[in-house]
C-alpha positions as CSV (number, residue, x, y, z in Angstrom):
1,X,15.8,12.1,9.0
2,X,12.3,11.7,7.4
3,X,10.5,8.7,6.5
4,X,7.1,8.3,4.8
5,X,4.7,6.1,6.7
6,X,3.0,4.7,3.8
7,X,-1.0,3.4,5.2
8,X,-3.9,1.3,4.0
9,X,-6.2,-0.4,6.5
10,X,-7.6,-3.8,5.1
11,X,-4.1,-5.0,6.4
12,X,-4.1,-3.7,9.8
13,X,-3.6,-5.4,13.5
14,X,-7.0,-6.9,14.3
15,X,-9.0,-5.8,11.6
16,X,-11.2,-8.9,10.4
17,X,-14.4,-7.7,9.1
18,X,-15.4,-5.3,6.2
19,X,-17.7,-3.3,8.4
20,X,-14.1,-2.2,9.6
21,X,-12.8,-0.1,6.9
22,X,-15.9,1.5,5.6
23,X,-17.4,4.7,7.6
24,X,-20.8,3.9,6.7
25,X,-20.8,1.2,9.2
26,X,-20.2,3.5,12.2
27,X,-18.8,1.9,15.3
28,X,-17.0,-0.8,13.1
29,X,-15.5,2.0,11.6
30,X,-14.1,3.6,14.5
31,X,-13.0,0.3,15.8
32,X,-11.4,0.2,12.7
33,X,-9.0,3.6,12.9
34,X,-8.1,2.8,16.8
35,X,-6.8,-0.4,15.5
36,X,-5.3,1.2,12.2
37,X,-3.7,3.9,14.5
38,X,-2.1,1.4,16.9
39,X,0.3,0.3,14.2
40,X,1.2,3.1,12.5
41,X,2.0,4.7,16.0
42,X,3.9,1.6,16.5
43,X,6.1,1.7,13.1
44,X,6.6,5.9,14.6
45,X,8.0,4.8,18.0
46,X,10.2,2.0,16.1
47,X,11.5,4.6,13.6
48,X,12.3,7.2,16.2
49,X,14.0,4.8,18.3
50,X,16.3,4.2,15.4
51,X,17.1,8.3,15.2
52,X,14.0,9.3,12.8
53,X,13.1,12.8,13.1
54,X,10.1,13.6,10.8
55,X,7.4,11.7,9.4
56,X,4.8,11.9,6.6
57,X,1.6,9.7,6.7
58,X,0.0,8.6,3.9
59,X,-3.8,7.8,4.9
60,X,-4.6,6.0,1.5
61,X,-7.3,4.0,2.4
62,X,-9.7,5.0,0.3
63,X,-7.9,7.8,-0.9
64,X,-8.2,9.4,2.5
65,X,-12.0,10.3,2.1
66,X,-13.2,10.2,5.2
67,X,-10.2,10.3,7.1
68,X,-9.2,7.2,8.9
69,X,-5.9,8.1,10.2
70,X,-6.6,10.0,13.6
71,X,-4.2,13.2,13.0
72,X,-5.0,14.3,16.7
73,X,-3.3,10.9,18.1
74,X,-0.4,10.3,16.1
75,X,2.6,9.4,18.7
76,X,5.1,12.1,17.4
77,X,4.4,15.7,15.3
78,X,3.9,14.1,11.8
79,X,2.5,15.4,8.4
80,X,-0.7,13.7,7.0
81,X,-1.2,13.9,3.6
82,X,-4.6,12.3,1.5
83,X,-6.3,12.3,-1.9
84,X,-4.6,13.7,-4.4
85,X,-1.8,15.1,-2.3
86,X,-0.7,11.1,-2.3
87,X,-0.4,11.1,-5.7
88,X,1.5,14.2,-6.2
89,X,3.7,13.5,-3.3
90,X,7.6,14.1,-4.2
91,X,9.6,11.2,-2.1
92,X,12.7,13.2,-2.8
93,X,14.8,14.3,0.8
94,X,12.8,10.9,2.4
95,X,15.4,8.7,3.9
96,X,12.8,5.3,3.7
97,X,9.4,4.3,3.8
98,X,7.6,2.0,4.9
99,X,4.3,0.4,4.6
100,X,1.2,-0.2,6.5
101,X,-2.0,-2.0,7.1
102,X,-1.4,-3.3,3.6
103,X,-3.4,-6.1,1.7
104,X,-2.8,-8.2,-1.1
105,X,-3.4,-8.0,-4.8
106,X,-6.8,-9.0,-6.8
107,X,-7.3,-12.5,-7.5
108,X,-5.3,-13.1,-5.1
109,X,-6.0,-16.8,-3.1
110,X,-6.8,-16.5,0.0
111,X,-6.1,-13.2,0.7
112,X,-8.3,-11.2,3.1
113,X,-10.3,-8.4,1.4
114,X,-7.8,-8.6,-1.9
115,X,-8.4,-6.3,-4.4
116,X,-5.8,-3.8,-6.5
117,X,-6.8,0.4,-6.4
118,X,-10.8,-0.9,-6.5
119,X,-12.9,-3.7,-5.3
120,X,-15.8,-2.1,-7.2
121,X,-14.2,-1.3,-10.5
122,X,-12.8,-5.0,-10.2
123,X,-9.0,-3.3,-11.0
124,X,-6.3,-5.3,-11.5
125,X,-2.7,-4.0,-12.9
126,X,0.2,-6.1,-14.8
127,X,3.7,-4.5,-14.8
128,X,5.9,-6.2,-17.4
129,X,4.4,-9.7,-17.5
130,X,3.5,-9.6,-13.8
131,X,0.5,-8.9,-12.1
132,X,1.1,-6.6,-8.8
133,X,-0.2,-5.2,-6.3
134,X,-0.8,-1.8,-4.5
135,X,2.4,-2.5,-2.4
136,X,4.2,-3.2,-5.3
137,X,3.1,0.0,-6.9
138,X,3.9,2.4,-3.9
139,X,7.6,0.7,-3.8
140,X,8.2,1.5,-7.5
141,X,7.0,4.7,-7.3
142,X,9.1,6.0,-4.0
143,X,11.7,3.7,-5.2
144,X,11.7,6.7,-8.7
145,X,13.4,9.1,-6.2
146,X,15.6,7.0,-5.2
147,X,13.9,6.0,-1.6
148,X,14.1,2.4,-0.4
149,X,10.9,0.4,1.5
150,X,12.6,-0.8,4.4
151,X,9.1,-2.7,5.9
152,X,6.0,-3.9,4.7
153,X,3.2,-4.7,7.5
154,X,-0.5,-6.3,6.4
155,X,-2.1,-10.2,6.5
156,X,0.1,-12.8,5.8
157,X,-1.0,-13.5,2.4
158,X,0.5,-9.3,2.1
159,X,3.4,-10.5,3.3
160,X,3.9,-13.2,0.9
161,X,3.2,-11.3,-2.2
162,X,6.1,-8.7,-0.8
163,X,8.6,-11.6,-1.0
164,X,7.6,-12.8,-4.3
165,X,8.8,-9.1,-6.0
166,X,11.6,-8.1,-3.4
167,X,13.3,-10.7,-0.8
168,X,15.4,-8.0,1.0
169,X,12.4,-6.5,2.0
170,X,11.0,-7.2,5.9
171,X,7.7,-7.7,6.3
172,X,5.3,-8.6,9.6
173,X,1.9,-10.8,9.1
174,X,-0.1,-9.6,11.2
175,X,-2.9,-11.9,11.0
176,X,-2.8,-15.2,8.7
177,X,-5.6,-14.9,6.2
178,X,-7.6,-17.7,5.5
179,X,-10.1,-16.4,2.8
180,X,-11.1,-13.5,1.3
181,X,-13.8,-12.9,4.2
182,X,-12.1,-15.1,6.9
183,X,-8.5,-13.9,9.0
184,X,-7.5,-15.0,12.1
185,X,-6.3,-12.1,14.1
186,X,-3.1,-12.6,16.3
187,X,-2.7,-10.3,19.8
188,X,-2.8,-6.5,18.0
189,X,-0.3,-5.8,21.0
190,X,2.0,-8.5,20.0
191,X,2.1,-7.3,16.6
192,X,2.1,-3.8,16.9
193,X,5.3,-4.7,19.3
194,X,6.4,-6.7,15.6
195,X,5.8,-3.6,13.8
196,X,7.9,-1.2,16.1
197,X,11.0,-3.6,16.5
198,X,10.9,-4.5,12.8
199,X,10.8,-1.0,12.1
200,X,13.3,0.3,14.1
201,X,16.2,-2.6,12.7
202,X,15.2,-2.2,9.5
203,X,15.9,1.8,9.7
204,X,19.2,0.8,11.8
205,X,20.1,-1.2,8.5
206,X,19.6,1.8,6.5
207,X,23.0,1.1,4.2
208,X,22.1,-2.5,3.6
209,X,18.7,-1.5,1.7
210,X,18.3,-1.2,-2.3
211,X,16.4,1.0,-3.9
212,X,13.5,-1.0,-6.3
213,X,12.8,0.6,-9.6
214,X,11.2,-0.6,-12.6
215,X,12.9,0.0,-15.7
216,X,11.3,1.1,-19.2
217,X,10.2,0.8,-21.2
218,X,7.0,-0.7,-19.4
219,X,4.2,-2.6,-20.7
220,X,1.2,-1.6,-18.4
221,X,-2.2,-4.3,-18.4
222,X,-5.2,-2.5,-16.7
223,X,-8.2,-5.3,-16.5
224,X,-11.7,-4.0,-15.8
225,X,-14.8,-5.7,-13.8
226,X,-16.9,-4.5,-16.7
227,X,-16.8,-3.4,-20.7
228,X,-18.4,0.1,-19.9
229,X,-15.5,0.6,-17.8
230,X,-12.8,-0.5,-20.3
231,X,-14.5,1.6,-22.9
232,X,-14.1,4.7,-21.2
233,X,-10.6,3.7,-20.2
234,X,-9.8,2.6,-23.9
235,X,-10.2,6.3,-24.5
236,X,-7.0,7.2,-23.4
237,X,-4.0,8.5,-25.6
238,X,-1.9,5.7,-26.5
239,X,-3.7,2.9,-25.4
240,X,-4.6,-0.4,-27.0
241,X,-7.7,-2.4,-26.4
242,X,-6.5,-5.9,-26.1
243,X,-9.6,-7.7,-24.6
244,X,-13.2,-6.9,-24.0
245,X,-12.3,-6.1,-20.1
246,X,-8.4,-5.1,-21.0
247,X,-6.2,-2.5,-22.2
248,X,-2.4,-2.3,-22.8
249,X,-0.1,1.0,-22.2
250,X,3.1,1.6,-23.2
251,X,5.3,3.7,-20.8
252,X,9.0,5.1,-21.5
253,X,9.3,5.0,-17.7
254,X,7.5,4.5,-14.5
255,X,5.9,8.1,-14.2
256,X,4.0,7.7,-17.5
257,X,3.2,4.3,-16.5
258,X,1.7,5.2,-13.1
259,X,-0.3,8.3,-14.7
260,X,-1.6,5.7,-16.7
261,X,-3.0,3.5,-14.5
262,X,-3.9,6.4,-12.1
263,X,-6.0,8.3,-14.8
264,X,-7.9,4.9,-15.9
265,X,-8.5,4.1,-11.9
């Protein structure tokens, strides 16, 4: 049984500080990817314990560029997969996935280190009326083939946004965020313990999952930090300027959808 291990990193166990996720800052950094590693080795053991077999990791965080999963210490043999390899990932044969060291959307109050695809581009995505967030986007998309997110792990204003779009969905706060500079951290061991229990129930309750799909046709809103960057975006086949920072798509399904926003990110 295989199951995708879906990670970010502003989301993870005792990660408080934006010195944390960004190699540039050096020890921080590395601090960072111990902490990062402790949970998604924890949501492995809790998946294995509940008879999974094979894993895929997603290292997202920044598309993967510089690493910051550790492939060398991942608790069982797993496959890591970055960059454009994410993007082009076929979820089809996964039994589940689950989600990671996730954050919460832009604009989002109180969320710690909130942003959607790009703090610097000042991204922010609408799906049919609603804006959403990178969780929300990487459940749609395995949720195409068919695959159900059985667990969603990240701060707790992460773990709030997750209920808003789908209640079956389990999720652990791992730290209660405050602001978007300001978290306070719980015991990583305590909620890496979270991660592996939650994880290993919610693959026990395999059958009592749904699979989360948007339907089409979807109406896609990409907002921009800046006009130069809608104007380039505003370039693309079949889309309509609708504000001086914002452009509309229209997608027949979720695939054309998702290229869309993935081209203008």
């Amino acid at each position: 049984m295989k199951v995708l291990v879906f990670s970010d990193m502003e989301g993870a166990s005792g990660i408080n500080t934006y010195e944390q996720v960004i190699k540039e800052f050096g020890e921080p950094f590395e601090e960072g990817r111990r902490l990062l590693m402790g949970d998604i080795n924890a949501a492995i053991v809790g998946l294995s314990e509940a008879g999974a077999t094979d894993f895929v990791v997603a290292d997202s965080h920044r598309r993967g560029s510089p690493p910051n999963v550790v492939d060398d210490k991942l608790q069982q043999n797993a496959t890591v997969i970055r960059g454009d390899e994410i993007s082009r990932y076929d979820c089809s044969g996964l039994a589940a996935q689950v989600l990671v060291g996730f954050h919460s959307k832009a604009g989002t109050e109180n969320g710690f280190l909130s942003h959607t695809m790009s703090s610097l581009l000042g991204f922010a995505v609408r799906v049919n009326g609603r804006w959403a967030g990178e969780g929300e986007l990487e459940i749609w998309k395995a949720g195409r083939f068919g695959v159900p997110t059985i667990m969603a792990a990240g701060d707790s204003a992460l773990a709030s946004e997750i209920k808003s779009f789908f209640s079956d969905i389990p999720t652990v706060a791992v730290k209660a965020s405050e602001s978007r500079t300001q978290v306070h951290c719980l015991d990583p061991k305590d909620t890496q313990d979270e991660i592996r229990k939650t994880a290993a129930h919610a693959l026990n309750s395999l059958s009592s999952f749904k699979v989360n799909i948007v339907r089409g046709p979807i109406n896609l809103v990409i907002a921009f930090k800046s006009e130069e960057l809608t104007d380039w975006a505003g370039k693309m086949p079949r889309v309509k300027r609708i504000h001086k920072r914002a452009i509309s798509y229209q997608g027949e399904n979720w695939e054309e959808a998702r290229a869309a926003y993935h081209t203008a990110y």
